[in-house]
FIVEX-49289 format. One record per atom (N, C-alpha, C): x, y, z; residue in three letters; atom name. Coordinates in pm, 1 decimal. Example, Ala and Ser with C-alpha at 12.3 -4.5 7.8 and 13.67 -1.06 7.14 Angstrom:
BEGIN
       c1       c2       c3 type atom
   1319.0   -569.0    780.0  ALA    N
   1230.0   -450.0    780.0  ALA   CA
   1320.0   -330.0    780.0  ALA    C
   1285.0   -225.0    708.0  SER    N
   1367.0   -106.0    714.0  SER   CA
   1290.0      3.0    787.0  SER    C
***
This chain:
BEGIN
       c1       c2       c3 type atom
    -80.3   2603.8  -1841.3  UNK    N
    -41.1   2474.8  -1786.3  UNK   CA
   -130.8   2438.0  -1667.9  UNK    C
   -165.3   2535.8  -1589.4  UNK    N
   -255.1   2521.6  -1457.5  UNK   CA
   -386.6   2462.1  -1513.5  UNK    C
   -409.6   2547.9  -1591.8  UNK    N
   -604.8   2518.2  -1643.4  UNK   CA
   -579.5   2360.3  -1767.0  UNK    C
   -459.6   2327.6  -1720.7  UNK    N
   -433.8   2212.4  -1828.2  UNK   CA
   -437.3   2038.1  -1742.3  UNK    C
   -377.7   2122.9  -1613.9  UNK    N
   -368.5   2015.7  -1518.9  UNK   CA
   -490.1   2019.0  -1451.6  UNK    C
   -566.7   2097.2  -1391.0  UNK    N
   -682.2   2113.8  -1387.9  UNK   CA
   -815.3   2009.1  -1476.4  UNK    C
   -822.7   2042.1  -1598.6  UNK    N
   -939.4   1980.0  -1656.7  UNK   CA
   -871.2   1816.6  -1641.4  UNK    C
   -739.6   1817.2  -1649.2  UNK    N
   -722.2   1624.1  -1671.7  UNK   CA
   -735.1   1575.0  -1511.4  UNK    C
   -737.7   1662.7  -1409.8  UNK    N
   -769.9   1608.7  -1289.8  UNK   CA
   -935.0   1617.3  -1284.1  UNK    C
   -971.2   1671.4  -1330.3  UNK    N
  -1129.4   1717.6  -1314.8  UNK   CA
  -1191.1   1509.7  -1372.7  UNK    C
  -1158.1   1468.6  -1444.6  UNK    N
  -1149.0   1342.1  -1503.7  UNK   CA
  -1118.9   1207.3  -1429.8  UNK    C
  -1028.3   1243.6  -1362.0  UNK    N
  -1019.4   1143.1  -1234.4  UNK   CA
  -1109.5   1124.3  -1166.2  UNK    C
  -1158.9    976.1  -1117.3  UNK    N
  -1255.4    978.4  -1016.4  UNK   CA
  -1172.1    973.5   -883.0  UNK    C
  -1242.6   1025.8   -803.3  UNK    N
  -1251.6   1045.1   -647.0  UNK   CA
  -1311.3    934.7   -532.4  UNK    C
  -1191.9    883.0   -569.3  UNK    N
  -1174.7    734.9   -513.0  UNK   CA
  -1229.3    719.4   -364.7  UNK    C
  -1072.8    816.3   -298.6  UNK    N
  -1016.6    836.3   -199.9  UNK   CA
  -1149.3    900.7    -73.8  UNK    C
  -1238.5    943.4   -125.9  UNK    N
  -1321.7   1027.3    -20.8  UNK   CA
  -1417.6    994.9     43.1  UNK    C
  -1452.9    840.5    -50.1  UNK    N
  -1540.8    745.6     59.2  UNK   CA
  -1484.9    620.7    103.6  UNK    C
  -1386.2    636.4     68.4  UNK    N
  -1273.9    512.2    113.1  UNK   CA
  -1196.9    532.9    263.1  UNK    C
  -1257.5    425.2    337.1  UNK    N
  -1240.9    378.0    484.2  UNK   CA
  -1257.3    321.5    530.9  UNK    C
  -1184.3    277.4    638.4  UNK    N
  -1173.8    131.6    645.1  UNK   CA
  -1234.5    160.7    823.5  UNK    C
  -1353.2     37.0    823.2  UNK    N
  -1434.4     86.9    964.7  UNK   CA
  -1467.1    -59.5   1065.3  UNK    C
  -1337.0    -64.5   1154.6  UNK    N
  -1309.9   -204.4   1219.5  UNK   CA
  -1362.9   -185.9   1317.7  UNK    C
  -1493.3   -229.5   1403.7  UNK    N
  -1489.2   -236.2   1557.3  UNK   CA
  -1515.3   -395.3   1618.7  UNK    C
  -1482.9   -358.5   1770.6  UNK    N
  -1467.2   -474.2   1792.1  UNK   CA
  -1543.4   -440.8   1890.6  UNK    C
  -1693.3   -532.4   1977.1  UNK    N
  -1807.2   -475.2   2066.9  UNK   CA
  -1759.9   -623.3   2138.7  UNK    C
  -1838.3   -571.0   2270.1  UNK    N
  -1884.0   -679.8   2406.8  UNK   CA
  -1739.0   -715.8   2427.4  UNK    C
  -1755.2   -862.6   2443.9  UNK    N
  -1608.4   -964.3   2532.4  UNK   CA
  -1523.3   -997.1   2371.9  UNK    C
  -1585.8   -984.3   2227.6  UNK    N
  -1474.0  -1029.4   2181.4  UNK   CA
  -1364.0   -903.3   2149.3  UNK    C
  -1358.9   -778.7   2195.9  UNK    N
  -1282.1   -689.7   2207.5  UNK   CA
  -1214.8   -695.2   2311.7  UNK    C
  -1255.9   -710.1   2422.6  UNK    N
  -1205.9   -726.6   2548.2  UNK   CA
  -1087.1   -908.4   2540.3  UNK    C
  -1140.9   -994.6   2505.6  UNK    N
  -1049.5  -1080.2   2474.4  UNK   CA
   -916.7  -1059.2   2394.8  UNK    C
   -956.0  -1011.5   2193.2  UNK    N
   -824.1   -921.9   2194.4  UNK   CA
   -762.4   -880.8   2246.7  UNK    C
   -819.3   -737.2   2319.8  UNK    N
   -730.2   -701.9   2394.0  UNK   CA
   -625.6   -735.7   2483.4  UNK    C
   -710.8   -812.6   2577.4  UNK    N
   -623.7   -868.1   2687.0  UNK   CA
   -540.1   -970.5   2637.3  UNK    C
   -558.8  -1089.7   2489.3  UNK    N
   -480.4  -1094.0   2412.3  UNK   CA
   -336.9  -1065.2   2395.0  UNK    C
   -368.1   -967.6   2329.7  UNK    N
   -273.0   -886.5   2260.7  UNK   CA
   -131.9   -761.2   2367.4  UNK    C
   -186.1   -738.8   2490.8  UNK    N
   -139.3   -740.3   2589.5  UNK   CA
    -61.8   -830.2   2686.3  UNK    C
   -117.3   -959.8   2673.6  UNK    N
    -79.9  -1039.3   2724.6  UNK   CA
     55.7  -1105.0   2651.7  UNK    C
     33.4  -1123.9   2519.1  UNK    N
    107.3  -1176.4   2451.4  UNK   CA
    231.3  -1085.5   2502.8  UNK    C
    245.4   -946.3   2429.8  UNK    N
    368.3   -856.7   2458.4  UNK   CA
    452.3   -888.8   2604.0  UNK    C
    354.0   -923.0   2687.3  UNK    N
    404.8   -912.0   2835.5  UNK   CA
    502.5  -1063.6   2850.4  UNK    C
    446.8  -1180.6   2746.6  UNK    N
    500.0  -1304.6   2779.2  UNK   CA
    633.6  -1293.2   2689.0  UNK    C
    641.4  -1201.0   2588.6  UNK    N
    759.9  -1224.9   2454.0  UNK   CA
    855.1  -1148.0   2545.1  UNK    C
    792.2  -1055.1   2597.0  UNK    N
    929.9   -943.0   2740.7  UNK   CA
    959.6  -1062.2   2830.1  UNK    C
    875.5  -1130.4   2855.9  UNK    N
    942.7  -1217.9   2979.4  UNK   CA
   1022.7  -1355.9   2933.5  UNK    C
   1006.5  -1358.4   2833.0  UNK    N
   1067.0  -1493.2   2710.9  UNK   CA
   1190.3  -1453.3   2734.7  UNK    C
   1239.5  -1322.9   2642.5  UNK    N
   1346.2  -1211.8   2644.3  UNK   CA
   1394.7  -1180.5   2751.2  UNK    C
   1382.4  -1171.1   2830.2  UNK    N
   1447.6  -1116.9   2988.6  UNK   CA
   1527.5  -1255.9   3081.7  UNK    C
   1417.1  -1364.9   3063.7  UNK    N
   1429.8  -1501.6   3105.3  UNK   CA
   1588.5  -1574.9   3056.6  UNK    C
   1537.9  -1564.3   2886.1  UNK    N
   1649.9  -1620.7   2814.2  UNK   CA
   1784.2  -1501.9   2831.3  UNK    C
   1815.5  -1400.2   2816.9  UNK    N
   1921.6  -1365.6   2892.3  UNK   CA
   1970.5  -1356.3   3030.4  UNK    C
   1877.2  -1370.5   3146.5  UNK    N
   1922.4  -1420.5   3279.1  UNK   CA
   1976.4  -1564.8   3279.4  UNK    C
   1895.0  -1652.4   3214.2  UNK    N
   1942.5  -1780.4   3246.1  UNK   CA
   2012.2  -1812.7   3081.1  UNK    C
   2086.2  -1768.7   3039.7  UNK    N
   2148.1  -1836.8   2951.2  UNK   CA
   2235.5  -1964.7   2965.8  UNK    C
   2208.2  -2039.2   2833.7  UNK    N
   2292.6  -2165.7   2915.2  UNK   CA
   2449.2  -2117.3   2793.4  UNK    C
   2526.1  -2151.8   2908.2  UNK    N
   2642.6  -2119.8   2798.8  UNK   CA
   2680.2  -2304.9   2764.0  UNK    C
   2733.6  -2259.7   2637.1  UNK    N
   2777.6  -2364.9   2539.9  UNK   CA
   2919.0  -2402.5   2485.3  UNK    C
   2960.3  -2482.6   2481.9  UNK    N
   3104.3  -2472.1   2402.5  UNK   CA
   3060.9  -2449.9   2239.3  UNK    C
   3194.5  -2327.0   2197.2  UNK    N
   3191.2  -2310.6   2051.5  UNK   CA
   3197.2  -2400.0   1981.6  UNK    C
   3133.6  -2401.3   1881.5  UNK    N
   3103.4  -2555.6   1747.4  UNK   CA
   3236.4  -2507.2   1660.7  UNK    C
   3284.8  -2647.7   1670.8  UNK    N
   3429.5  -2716.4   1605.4  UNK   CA
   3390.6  -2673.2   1498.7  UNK    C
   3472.4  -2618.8   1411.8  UNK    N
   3480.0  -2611.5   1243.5  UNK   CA
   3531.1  -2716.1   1194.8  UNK    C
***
């Protein structure tokens, strides 16, 4: 069974071993992302923090 699974893998190509994925990001447009992507997180925490300090309360909607 071993030397069976063996030869039908031997048949498969070997996809996987030059397959990679190769992202960089050089100079200011990395540095923009970044600070980006930082920035953003910092404004959605302060969205979130904001809207539960100042909640406006409401009367419940009539059915």
């Amino acid at each position: 069974m071993k030397n069976e699974i063996l030869k039908a893998a031997s048949h498969i190509p070997n996809v996987s071993v030059d397959t990679h994925l190769d992202f960089k990001l050089e100079d200011w447009p990395a540095s923009a992302a970044l600070i980006t992507l930082c920035l953003s997180g910092v404004i959605i925490y302060w969205i979130k923090v904001w809207g539960e300090v100042n909640s406006i309360h409401t009367a419940p909607a009539a059915d």
